[in-house]
ROKEZA-866201 format. One record per residue (C-alpha): residue number from 1; residue in one letter; x, z, y. Coordinates in steps of 0.001 Angstrom, whole numbers, plus 500000, padded with zeros to 6 digits. Each point is the difference from the previous one (the first is absolute). Last residue first. Example, Ala and Ser with C-alpha at 12.3 -4.5 7.8 and 13.67 -1.06 7.14 Angstrom:
residues 2
 pos code     c1     c3     c2
   2    S 513670 507140 498940
   1    A 498630 500660 496560
end
This chain:
residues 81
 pos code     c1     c3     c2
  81    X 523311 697512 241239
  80    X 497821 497463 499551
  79    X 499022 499735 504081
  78    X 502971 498022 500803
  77    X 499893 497580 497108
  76    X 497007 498218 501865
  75    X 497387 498619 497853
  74    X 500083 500559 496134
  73    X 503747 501213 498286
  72    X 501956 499042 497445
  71    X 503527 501788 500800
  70    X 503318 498860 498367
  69    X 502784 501801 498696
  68    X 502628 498403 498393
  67    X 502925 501482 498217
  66    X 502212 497378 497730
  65    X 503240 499104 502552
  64    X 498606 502867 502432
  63    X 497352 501244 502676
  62    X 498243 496835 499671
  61    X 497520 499612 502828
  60    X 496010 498839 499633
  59    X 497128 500206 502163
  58    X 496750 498551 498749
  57    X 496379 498612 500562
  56    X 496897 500933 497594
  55    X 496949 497768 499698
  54    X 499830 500160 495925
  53    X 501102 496341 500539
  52    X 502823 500955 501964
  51    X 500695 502342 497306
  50    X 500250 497038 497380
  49    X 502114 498191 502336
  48    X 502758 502808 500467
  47    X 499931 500705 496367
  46    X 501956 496577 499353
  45    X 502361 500714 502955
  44    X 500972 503960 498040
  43    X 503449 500500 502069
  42    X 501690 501798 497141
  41    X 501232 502818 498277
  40    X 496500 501855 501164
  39    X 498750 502970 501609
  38    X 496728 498860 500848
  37    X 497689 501996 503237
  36    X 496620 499418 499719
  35    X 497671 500711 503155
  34    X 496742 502016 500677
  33    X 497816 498879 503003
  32    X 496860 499843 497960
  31    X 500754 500577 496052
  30    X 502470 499519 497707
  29    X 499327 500519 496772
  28    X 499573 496792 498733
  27    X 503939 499246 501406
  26    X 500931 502374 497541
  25    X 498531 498371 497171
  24    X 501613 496603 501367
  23    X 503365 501376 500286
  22    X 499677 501469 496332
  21    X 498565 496182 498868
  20    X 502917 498466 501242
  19    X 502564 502567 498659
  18    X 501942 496962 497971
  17    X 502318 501992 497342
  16    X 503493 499034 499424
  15    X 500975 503799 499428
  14    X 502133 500390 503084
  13    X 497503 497904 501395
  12    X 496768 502660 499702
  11    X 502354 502405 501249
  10    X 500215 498000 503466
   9    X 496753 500737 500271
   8    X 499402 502894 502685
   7    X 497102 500603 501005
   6    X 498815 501608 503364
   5    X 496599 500306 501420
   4    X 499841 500533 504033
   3    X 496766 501716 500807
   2    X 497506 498995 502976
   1    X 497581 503120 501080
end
């Protein structure tokens, strides 16, 4: 069954860290119809094109002036729930 995978990096900028390479471990783990949902200060464009790459689409919508969550996801978003 498809899991949803949350993490939540807008720590990692409070301390002027880059959490590239934590995003990318968790995106190792996911497997068959699971999805990665980011919690984020920001709309991430530059990780956009590196997921594409991995094959994953996205959803995005900022639920405030520095929350973002967007959802990496493979084939149709409906069935990663």
């Amino acid at each position: 069954m498809a899991k949803e995978i949350e993490l939540d990096v807008r720590e990692y900028h409070e301390r002027g860290e880059d959490p590239f390479d934590e995003i990318m471990r968790y995106v190792d783990l996911l497997q068959g119809g699971d999805s990665l949902v980011l919690i984020n200060t920001f709309e991430p464009f530059p990780l956009y094109r590196v997921m594409e790459e991995k094959g994953f689409s996205h959803s995005a919508e900022q639920l405030g002036p520095s929350y973002w969550r967007i959802k990496f996801y493979r084939g149709d978003p409906a069935r990663t729930n």
